[in-house]
Steps between C-alpha positions, in 0.01 A plus 500: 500500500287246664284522222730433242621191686167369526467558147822340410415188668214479357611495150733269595228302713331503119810444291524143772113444417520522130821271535329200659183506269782518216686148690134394576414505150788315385469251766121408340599312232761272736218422647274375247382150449625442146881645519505605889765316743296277599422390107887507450599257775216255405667509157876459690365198705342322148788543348663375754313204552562435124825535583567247761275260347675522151873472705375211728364300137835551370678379816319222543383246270326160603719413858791689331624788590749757238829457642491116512389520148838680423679330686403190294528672157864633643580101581341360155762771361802433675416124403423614143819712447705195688363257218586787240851497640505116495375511140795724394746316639376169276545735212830544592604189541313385152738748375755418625466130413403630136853714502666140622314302185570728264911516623476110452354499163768777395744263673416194291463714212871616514617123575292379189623803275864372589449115511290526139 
């Protein structure tokens, strides 16, 4: 009985042996230099470092920064579409004037067409 025991654990003593050369094996190649961890986070940080330079270019331009930028743009078009709105108006009252002129000329019209 004692025997078997012994036997048993050592099978599974070798079964546990054959199972970390197996995870040992597959842990190799994570540790290579080309495509490894280590490889993989040097890639992560360039990128990155792309990254945050690329955002910080876009942010910033001359003494500028983004959001001042927009804001301006958002104040040259509240500006813009108040000048727009202005504009329409004038076309409005053009039109209304023209309506008025061309009432008057109807008006004088009718008065000559009954006078001559």
């Amino acid at each position: 009985m004692r025997l078997r025991n012994l036997q048993d654990f050592s099978a599974t003593l070798g079964q546990f042996k054959e199972e970390l050369a197996t995870s040992q094996a597959g842990l190799a190649p994570l540790q290579g230099p080309v495509y490894g961890i280590e490889a993989l986070i040097a890639e992560v940080n360039i990128g990155h470092a792309i990254l945050s330079k690329t955002l910080s270019e876009i942010e910033l331009k001359g003494d500028e920064g983004l959001a001042s930028r927009v804001e301006a743009i958002a104040t040259n078009k509240t500006e813009l579409d108040a000048r727009i709105s202005r504009i329409f108006e004038d076309f409005q009252k053009l039109d209304s004037m023209r309506k008025n002129i061309g009432e008057m000329f109807t008006s004088i019209r009718g008065t000559l067409n009954r006078i001559g």
